[in-house]
C-alpha positions as a Markdown table, in Angstrom:
| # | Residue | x | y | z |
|---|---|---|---|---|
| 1 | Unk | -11.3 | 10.8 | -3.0 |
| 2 | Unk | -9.1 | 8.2 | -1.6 |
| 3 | Unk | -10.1 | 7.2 | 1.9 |
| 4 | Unk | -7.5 | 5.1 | 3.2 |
| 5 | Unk | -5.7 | 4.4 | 6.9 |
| 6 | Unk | -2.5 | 6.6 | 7.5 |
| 7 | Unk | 1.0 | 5.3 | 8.0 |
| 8 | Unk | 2.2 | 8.3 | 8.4 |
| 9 | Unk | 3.4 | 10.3 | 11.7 |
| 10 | Unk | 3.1 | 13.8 | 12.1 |
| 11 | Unk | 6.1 | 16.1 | 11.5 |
| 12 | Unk | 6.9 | 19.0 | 13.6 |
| 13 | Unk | 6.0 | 21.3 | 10.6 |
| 14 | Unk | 2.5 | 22.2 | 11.5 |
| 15 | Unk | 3.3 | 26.1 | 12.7 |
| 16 | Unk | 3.6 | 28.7 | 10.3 |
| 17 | Unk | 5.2 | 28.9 | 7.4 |
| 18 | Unk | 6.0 | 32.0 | 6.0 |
| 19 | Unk | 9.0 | 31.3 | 4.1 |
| 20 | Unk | 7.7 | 28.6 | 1.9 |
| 21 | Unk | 11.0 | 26.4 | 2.5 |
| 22 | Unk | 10.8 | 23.9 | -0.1 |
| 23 | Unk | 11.8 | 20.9 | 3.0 |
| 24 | Unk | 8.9 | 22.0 | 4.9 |
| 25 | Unk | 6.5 | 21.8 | 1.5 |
| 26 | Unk | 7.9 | 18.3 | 1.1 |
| 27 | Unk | 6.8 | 17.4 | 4.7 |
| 28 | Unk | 3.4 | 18.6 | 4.6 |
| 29 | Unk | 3.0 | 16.8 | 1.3 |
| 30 | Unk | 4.3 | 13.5 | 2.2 |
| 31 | Unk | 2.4 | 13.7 | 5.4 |
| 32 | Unk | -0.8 | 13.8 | 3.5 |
| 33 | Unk | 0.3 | 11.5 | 0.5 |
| 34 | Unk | 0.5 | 8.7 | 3.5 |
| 35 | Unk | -2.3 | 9.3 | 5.0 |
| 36 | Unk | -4.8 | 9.1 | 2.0 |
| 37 | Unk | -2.6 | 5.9 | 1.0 |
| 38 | Unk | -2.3 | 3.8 | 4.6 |
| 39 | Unk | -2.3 | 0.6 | 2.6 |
| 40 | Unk | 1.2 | 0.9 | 2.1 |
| 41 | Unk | 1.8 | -0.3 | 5.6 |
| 42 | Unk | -0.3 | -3.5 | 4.5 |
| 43 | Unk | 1.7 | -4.8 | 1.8 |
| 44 | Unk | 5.8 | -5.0 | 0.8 |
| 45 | Unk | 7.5 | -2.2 | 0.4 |
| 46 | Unk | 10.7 | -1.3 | -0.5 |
| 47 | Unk | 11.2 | 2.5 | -0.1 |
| 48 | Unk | 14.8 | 4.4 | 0.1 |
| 49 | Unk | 16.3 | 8.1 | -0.2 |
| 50 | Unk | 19.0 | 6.7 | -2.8 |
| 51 | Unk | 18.4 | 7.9 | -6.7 |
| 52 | Unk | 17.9 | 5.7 | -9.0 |
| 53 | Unk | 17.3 | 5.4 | -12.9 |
| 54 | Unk | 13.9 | 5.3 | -14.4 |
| 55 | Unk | 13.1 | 2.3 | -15.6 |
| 56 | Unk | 16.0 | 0.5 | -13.5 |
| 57 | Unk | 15.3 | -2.5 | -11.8 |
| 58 | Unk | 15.5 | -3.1 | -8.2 |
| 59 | Unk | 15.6 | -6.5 | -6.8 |
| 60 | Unk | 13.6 | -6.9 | -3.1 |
| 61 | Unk | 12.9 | -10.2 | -1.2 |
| 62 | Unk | 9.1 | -11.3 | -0.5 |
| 63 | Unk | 8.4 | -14.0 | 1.7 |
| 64 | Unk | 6.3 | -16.1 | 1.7 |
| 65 | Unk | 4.4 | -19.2 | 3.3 |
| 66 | Unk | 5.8 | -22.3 | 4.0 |
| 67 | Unk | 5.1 | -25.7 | 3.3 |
| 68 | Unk | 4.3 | -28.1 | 6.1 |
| 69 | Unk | 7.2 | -30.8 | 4.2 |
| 70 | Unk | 9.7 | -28.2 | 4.8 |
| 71 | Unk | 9.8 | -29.2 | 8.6 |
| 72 | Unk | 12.4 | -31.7 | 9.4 |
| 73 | Unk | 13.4 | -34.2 | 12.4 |
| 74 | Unk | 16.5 | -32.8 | 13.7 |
| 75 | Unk | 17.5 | -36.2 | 14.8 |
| 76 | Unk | 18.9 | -38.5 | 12.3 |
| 77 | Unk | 16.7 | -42.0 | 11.6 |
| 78 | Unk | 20.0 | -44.0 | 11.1 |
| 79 | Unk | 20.5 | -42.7 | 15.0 |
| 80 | Unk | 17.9 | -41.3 | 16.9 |
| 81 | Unk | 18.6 | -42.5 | 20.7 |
| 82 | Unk | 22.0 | -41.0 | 20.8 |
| 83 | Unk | 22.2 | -39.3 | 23.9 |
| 84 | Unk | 23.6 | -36.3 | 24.3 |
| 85 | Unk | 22.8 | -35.5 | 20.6 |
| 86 | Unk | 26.1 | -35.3 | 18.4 |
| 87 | Unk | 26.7 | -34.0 | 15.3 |
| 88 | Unk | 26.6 | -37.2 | 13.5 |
| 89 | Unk | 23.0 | -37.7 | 15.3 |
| 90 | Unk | 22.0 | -34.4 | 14.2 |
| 91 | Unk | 20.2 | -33.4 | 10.9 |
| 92 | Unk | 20.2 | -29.6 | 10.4 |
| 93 | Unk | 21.6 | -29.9 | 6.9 |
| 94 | Unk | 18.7 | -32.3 | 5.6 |
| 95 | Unk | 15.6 | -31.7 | 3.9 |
| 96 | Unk | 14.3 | -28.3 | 1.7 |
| 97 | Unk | 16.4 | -25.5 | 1.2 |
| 98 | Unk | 16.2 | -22.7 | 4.0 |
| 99 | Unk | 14.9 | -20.5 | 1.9 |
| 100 | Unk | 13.6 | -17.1 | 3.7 |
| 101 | Unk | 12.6 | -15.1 | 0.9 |
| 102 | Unk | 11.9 | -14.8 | -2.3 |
| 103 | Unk | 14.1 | -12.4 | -4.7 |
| 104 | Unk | 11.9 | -10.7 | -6.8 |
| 105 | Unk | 12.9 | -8.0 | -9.7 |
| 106 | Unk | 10.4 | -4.7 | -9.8 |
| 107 | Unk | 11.2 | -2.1 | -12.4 |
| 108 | Unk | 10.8 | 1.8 | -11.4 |
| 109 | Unk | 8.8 | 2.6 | -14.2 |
| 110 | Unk | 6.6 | 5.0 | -13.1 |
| 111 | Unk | 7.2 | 8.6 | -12.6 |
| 112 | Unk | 4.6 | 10.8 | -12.1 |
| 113 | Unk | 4.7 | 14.3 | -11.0 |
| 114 | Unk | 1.7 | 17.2 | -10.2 |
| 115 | Unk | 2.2 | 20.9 | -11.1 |
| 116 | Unk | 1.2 | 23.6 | -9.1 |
| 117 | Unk | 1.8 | 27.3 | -8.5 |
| 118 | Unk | 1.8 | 30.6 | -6.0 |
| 119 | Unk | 1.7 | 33.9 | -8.2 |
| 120 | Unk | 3.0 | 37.5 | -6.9 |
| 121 | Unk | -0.2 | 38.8 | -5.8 |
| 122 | Unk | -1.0 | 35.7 | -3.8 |
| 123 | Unk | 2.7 | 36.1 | -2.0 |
| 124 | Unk | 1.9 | 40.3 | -1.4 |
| 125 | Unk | -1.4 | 40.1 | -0.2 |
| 126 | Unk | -2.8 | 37.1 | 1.2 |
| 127 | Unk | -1.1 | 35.1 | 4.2 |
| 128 | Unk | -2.5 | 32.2 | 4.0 |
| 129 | Unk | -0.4 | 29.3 | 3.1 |
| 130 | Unk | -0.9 | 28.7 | -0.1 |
| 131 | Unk | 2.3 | 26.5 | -1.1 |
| 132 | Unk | 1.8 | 24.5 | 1.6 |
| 133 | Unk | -2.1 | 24.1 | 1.3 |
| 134 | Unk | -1.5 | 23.3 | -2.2 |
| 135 | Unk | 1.1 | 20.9 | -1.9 |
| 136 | Unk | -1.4 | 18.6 | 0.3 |
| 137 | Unk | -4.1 | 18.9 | -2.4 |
| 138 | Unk | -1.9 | 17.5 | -4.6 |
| 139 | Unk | -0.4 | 15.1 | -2.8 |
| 140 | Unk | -3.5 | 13.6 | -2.6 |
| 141 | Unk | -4.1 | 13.3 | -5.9 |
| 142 | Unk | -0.6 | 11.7 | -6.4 |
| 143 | Unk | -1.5 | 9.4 | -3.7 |
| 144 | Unk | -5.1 | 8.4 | -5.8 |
| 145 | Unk | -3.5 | 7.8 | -8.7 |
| 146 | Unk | -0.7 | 5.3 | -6.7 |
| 147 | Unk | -3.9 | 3.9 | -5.3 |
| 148 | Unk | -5.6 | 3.2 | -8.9 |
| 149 | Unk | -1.8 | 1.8 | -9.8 |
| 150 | Unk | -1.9 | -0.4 | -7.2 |
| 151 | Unk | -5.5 | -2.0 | -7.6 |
| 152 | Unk | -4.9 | -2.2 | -11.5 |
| 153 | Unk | -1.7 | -4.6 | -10.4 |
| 154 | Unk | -3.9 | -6.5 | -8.6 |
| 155 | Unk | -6.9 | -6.9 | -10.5 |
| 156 | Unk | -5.0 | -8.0 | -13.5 |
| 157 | Unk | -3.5 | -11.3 | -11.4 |
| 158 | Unk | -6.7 | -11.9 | -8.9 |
| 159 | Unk | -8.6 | -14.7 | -9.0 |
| 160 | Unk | -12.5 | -14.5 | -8.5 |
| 161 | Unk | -13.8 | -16.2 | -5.1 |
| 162 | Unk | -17.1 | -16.1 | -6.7 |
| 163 | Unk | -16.7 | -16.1 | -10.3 |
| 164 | Unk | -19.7 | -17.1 | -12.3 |
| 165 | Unk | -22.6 | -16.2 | -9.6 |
| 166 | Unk | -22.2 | -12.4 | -8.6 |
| 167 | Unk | -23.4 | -10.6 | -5.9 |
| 168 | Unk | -25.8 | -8.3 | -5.7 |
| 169 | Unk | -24.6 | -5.3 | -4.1 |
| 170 | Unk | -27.5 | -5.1 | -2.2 |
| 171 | Unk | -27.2 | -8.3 | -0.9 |
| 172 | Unk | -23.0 | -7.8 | 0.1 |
| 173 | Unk | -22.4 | -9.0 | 3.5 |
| 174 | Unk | -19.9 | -10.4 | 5.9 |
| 175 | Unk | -20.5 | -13.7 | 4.9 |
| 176 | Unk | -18.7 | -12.4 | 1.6 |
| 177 | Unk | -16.0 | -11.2 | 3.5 |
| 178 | Unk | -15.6 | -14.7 | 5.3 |
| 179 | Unk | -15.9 | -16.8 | 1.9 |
| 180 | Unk | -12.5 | -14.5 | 0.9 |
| 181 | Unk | -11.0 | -15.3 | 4.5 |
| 182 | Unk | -11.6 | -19.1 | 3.4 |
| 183 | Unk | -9.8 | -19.2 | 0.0 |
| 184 | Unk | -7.0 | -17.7 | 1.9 |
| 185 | Unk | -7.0 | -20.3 | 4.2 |
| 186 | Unk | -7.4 | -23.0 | 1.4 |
| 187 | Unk | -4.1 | -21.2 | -0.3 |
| 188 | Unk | -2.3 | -21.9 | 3.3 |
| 189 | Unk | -2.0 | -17.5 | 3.5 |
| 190 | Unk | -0.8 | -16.4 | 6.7 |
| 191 | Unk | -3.5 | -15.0 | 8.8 |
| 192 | Unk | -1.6 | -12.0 | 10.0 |
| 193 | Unk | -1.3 | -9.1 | 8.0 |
| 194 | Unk | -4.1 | -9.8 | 6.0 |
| 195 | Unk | -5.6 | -6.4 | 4.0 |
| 196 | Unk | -9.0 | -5.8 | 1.8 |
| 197 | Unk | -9.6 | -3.0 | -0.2 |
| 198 | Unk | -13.5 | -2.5 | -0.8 |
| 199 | Unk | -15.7 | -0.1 | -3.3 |
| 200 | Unk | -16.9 | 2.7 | -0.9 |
| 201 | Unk | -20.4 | 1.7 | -1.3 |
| 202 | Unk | -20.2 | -1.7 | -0.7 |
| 203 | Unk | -18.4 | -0.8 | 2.2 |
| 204 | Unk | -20.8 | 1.8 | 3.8 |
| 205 | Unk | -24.0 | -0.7 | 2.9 |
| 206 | Unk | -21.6 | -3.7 | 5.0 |
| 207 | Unk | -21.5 | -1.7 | 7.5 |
| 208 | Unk | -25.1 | -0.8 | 7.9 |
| 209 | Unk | -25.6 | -4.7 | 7.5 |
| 210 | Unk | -23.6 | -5.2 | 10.7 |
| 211 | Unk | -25.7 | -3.0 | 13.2 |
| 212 | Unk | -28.0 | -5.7 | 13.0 |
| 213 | Unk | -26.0 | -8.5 | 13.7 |
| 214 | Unk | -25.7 | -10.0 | 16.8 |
| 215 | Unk | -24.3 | -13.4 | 16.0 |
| 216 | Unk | -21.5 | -14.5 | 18.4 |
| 217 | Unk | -19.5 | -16.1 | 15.6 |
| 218 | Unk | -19.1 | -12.5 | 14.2 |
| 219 | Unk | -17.7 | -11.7 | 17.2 |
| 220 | Unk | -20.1 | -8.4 | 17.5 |
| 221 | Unk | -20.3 | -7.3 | 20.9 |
| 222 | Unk | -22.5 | -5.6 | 22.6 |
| 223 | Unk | -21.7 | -1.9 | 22.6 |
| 224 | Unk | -19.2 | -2.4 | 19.4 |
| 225 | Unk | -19.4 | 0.8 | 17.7 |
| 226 | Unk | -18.7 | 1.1 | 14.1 |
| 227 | Unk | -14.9 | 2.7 | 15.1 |
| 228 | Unk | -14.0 | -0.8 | 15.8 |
| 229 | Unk | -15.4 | -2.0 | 12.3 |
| 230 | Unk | -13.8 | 0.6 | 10.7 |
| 231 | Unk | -10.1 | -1.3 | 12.1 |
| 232 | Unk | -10.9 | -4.7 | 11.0 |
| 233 | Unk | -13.2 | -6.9 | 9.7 |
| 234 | Unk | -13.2 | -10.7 | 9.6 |
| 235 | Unk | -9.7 | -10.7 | 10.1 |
| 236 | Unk | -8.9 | -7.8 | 7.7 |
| 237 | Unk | -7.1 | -4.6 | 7.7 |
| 238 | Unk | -9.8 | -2.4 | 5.9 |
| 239 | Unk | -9.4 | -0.1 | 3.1 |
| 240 | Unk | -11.6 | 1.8 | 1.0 |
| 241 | Unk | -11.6 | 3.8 | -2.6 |
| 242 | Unk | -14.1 | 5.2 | -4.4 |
| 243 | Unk | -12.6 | 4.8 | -7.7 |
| 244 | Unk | -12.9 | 0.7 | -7.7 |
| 245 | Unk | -15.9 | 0.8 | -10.0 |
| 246 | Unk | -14.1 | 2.2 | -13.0 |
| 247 | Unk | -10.9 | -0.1 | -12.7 |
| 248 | Unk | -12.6 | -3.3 | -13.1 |
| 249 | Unk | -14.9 | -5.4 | -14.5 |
| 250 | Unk | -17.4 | -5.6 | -11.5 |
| 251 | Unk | -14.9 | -6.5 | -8.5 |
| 252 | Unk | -15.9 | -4.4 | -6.1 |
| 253 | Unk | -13.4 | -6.1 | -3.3 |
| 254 | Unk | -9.6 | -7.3 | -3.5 |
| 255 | Unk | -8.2 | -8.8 | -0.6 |
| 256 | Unk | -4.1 | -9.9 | 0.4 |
| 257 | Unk | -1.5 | -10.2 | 2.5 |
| 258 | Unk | 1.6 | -8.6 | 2.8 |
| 259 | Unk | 2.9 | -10.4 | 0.0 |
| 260 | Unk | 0.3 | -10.1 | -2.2 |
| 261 | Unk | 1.2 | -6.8 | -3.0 |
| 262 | Unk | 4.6 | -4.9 | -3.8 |
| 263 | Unk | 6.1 | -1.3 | -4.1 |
| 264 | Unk | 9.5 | -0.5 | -4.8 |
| 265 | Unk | 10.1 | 3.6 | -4.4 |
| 266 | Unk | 13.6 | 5.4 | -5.0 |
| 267 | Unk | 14.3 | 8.8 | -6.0 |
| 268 | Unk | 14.6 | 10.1 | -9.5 |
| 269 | Unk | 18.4 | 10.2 | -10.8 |
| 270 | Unk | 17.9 | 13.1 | -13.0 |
| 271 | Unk | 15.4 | 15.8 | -13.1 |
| 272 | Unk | 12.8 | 16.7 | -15.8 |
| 273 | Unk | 14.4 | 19.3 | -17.7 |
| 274 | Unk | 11.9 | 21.8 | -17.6 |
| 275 | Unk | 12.3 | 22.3 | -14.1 |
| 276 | Unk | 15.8 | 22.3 | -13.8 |
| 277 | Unk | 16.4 | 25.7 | -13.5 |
| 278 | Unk | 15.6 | 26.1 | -9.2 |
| 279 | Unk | 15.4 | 24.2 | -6.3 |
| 280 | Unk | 15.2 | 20.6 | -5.8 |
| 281 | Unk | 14.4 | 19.2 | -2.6 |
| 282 | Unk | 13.8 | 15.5 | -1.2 |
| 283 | Unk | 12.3 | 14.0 | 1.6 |
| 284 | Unk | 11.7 | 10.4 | 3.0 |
| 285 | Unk | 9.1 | 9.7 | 5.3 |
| 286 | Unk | 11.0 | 8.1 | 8.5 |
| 287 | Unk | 8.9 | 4.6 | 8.8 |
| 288 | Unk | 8.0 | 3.3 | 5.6 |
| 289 | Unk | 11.3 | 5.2 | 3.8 |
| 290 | Unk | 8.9 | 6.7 | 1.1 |
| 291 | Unk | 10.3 | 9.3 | -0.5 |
| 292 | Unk | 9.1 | 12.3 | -2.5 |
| 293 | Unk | 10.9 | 15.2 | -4.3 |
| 294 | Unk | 9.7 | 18.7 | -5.1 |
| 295 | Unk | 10.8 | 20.8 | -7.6 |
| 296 | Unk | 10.7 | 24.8 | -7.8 |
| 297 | Unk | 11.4 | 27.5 | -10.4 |
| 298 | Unk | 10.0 | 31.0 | -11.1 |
| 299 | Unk | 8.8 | 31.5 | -14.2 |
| 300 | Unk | 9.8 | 35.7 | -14.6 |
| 301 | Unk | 7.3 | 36.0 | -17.4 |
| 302 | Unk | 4.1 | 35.2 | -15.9 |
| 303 | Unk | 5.2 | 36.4 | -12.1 |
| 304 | Unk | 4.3 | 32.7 | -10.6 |
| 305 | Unk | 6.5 | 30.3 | -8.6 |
| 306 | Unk | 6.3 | 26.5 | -10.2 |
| 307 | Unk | 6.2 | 23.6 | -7.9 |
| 308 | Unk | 6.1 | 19.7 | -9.6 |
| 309 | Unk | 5.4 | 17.3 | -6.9 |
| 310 | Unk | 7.1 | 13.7 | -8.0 |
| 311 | Unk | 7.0 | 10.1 | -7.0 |
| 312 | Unk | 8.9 | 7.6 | -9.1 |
| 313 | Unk | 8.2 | 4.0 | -8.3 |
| 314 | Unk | 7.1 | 0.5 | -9.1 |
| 315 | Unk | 4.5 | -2.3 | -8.8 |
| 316 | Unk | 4.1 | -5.9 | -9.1 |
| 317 | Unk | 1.4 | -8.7 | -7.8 |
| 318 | Unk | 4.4 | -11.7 | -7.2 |
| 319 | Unk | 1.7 | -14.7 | -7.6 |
| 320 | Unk | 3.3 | -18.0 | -7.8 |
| 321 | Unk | 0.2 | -19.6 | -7.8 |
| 322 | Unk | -0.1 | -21.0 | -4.6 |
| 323 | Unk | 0.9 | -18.5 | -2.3 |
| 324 | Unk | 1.3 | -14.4 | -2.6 |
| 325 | Unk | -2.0 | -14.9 | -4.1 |
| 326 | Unk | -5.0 | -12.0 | -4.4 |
| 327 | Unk | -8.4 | -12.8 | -4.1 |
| 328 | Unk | -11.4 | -10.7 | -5.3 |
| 329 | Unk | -15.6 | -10.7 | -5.1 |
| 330 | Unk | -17.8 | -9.8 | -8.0 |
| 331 | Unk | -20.6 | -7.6 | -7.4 |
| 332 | Unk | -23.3 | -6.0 | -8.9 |
């Protein structure tokens, strides 16, 4: 399963629910679906209500880091004593470009969707939610499958911090962690916002590691319980998945900042055919705008009610090179 950080906050649909409203199935599942994938509040994202095409693109802004040359003298050389500054002394128009952000086209080609159903007999004789109870299942299962999405992205533009000498699993540490923390450094990455993604594992033996440590420079406390390492370690949000072992080629770790990593979410325009015939209902998570839609029908032939959770979306890893760059550890 996916074991990630939640984004999400709760909605004010955790009482009963007898009617099986398609808007409260939709909350429950988008609740979960951001729960089991919190690293969405690590990197850019671009989510909206608004339908969209499949396969459309969508252009969103990514900053990134600034060079150290693109810091001017406001004063101009030819006069720099003049006092009170004037606009001929003045130099607000010189140097690079004031460029914010960078514009960066990300296609929604990805549309998945996740079937399930409530028959007659589970409606007459049972009161336990089912819809509802179902819909979080399968939300998380959307929300693993975003997650392999995601790491495929960045695997295919990391670059290895140890490539050529890989670690044993056994012997993962910190000191791995910190060796990622200083590529990002050498790549002038913001420290804020910073986000890693580790093999459940690796993760679980790291932590063992660090009830040993009592090194000042790891900044491990007396009393520190592992709660605290679970938030953030060596300057990283923390994130883990289970399924890292079968997406790569022995990176057990991936590691970015905010603009390492992008998502771009809309609604779909038009709705899949089959399940045109019913309800369709939509709903956007309020902070991170993510937004889900739910489809219904009854199928009179085999006495069952349809549901097809969907998410359309898209990825990209914008590295320029220098900058939104991803970095990743080898091990064993």
């Amino acid at each position: 399963m996916a074991n990630l950080g939640s984004i999400a906050t709760k909605y004010a649909s955790d009482g009963a629910n007898p009617n099986l409203q398609v808007d409260v199935i939709l909350q429950e599942a988008l609740d979960t679906f951001t729960k089991d994938l919190g690293i969405l509040g690590s990197i850019h994202r671009d989510f909206g209500g608004e339908a969209m095409r499949f396969n459309q693109s969508l252009q969103t802004r990514i900053f990134s880091p600034r060079a150290i040359a693109d810091v001017q003298d406001a004063f101009n050389a030819a006069n720099p004593g003049a006092i009170p500054p004037t606009p001929a002394s003045m130099n607000y128009n010189a140097g690079n470009e004031d460029q914010d952000a960078d514009p960066v086209a990300i296609k929604l080609d990805k549309h998945k969707f996740i079937k399930f159903h409530l028959t007659d007999l589970e409606r007459e004789q049972t009161m336990v939610q089912y819809v509802s109870e179902a819909a979080k299942y399968a939300a998380h299962a959307l929300a693993q499958k975003v997650t392999e999405d995601l790491l495929e992205v960045g695997f295919a533009s990391d670059t290895i911090v140890n490539a050529g000498a890989q670690i044993a699993q056994a012997a993962f540490d910190i000191d791995n962690l910190y060796d990622v923390a200083e590529a990002m450094d050498t790549a002038n990455m913001p420290k804020a916002g910073r986000w890693m993604v580790l093999d459940n594992t690796a993760y679980y033996l790291l932590l063992k590691s660090l009830t040993t440590i009592s090194n000042a420079s790891y900044d491990v406390k007396p009393g520190i319980n592992r709660a605290f390492l679970d938030q953030r370690l060596a300057g990283f949000d923390i994130y883990t998945y289970n399924g890292m072992n079968g997406l790569t080629g022995g990176q057990r770790v991936l590691a970015g900042y905010q603009g390492s990593l992008a998502m771009v979410n809309r609604l779909p325009e038009f709705a899949d055919a089959s399940m045109q015939i019913g309800d369709v209902g939509n709903a956007t998570e309020p902070n991170s705008g993510l937004s889900l839609q739910l489809r219904r029908k009854y199928d009179v032939f085999a006495a069952k009610e349809e549901y097809a959770l969907t998410l359309m979306y898209g990825l990209k890893a914008p590295n320029d090179g220098a900058t939104n760059r991803l970095f990743s550890l080898d091990i064993a």
